[in-house]
C-alpha positions as CSV (number, residue, x, y, z in Angstrom):
1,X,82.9,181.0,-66.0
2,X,85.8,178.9,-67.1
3,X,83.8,177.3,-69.8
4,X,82.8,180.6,-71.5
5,X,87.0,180.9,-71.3
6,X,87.8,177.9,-72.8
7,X,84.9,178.4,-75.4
8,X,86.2,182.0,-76.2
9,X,89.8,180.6,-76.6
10,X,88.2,177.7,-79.1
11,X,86.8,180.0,-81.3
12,X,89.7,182.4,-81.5
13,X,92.3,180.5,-82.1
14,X,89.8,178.5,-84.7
15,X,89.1,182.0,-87.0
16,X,93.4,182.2,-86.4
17,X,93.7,178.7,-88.5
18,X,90.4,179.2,-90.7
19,X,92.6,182.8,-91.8
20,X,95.1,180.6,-92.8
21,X,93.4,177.8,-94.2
22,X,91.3,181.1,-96.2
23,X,95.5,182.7,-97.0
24,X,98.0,179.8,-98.0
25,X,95.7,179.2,-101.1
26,X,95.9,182.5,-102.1
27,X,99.0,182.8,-101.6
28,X,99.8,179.9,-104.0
29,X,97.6,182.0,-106.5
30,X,100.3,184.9,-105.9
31,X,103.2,182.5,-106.9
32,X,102.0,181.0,-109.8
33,X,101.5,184.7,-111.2
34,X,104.7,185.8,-109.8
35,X,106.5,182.8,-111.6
36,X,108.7,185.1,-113.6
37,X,110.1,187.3,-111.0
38,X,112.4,185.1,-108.4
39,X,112.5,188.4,-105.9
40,X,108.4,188.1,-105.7
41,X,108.4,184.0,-105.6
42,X,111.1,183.7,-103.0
43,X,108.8,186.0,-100.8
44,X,106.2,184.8,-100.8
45,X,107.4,181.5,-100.3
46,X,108.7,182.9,-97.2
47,X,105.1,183.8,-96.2
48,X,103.7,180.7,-97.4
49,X,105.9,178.7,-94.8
50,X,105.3,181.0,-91.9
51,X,101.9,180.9,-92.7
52,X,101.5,177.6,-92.9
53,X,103.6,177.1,-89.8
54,X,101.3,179.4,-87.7
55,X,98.3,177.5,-88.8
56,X,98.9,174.3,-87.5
57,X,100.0,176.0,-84.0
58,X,96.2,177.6,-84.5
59,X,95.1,174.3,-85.2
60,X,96.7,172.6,-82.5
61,X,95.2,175.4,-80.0
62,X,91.7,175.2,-81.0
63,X,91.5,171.2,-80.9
64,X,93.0,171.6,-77.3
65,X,90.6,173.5,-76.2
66,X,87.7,172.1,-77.8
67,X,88.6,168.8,-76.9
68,X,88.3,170.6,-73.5
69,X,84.8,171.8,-74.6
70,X,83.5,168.5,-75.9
71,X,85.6,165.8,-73.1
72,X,86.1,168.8,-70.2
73,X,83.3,167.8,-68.4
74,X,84.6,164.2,-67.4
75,X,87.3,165.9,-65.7
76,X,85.1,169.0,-64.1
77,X,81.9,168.0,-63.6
78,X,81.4,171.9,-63.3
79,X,81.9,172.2,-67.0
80,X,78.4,171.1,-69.1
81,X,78.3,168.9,-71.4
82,X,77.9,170.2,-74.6
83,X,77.1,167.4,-77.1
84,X,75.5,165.4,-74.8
85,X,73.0,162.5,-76.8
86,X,74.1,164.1,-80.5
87,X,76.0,163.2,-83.2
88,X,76.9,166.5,-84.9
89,X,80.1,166.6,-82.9
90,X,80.9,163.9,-85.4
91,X,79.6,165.2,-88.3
92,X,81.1,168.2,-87.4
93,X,84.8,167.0,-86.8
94,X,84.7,164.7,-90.0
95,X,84.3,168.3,-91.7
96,X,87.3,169.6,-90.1
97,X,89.6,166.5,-90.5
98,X,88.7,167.4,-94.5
99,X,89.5,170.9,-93.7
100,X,92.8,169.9,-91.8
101,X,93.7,167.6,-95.1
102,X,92.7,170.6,-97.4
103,X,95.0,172.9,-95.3
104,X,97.7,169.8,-95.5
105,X,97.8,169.7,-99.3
106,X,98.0,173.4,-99.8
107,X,100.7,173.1,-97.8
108,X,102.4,169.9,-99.7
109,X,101.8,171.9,-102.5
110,X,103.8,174.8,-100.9
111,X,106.7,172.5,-99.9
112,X,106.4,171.5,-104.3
113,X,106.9,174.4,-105.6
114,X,109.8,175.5,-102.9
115,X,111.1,172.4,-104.1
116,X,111.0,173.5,-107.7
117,X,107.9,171.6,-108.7
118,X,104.8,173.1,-110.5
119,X,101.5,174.6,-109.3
120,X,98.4,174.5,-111.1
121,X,97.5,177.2,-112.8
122,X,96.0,180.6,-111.1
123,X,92.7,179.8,-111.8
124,X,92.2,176.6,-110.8
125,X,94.2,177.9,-107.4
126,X,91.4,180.6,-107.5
127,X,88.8,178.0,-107.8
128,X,90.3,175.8,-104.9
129,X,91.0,178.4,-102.8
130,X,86.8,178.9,-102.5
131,X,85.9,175.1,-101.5
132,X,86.7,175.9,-97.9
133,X,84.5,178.3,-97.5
134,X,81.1,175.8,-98.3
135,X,82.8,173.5,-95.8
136,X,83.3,176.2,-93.0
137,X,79.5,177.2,-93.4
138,X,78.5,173.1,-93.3
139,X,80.5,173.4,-89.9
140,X,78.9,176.1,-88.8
141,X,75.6,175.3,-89.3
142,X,76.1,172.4,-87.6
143,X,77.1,173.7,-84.5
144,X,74.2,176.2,-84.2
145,X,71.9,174.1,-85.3
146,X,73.1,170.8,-83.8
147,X,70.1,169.3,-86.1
148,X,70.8,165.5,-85.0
């Protein structure tokens, strides 16, 4: 019973930080178009730090309790263990220490432009904004299909 709790907590608070890992890029798009009106920018810079702020709470949440899915049985031997033998637990967290640093340089570039520095240009935001997606799927698949 407790480890269908701690795996339901996991997987909340991961969609929480994958929401903003999905937001704080588009939110950069909405700045760079906004450039011209300080009203606009200085909101949603606002949001951009809040945002950014809440995701690495979410972030910190989920790796607590997934560390407590992948190390919890050591500690309770009632908890199974759930990688037991394979190594896509490492595939798998290589993929989200690249998310992590994705998430990390949206938000340097966040901290840029609050700081009076330039973005790149909508589209290429636009463009950047999708790579998280094809590495969210990679992750997925992996833990479904734990295929090694």
């Amino acid at each position: 019973m407790a480890y269908l709790w701690i795996k339901t907590a996991h997987i909340v608070f991961v969609i929480a930080w994958m929401a903003c890992v999905f937001y704080l890029p588009r939110v950069l798009v909405n700045i760079a178009e906004a450039s011209d009106v300080p009203a606009v920018r200085e909101r949603l810079l606002l949001m951009g730090k809040r945002l950014y702020a809440f995701g690495h709470n979410m972030f910190g949440l989920a790796v607590a309790f997934g560390v407590l899915l992948w190390q919890g049985f050591r500690v309770w031997p009632a908890l199974p263990n759930v990688v037991a033998g394979g190594h896509w637990i490492d595939a798998k967290l290589a993929l989200v220490a690249l998310l992590l640093a994705y998430f990390i340089a949206c938000g340097r570039m966040l901290k840029r432009t609050a700081a009076g520095g330039a973005l790149p240009s909508a589209k290429s935001l636009r463009w950047i904004n999708e790579l998280p997606v094809l590495v969210l799927v990679a992750i997925v698949y992996l833990v479904l299909a734990k295929p090694f």
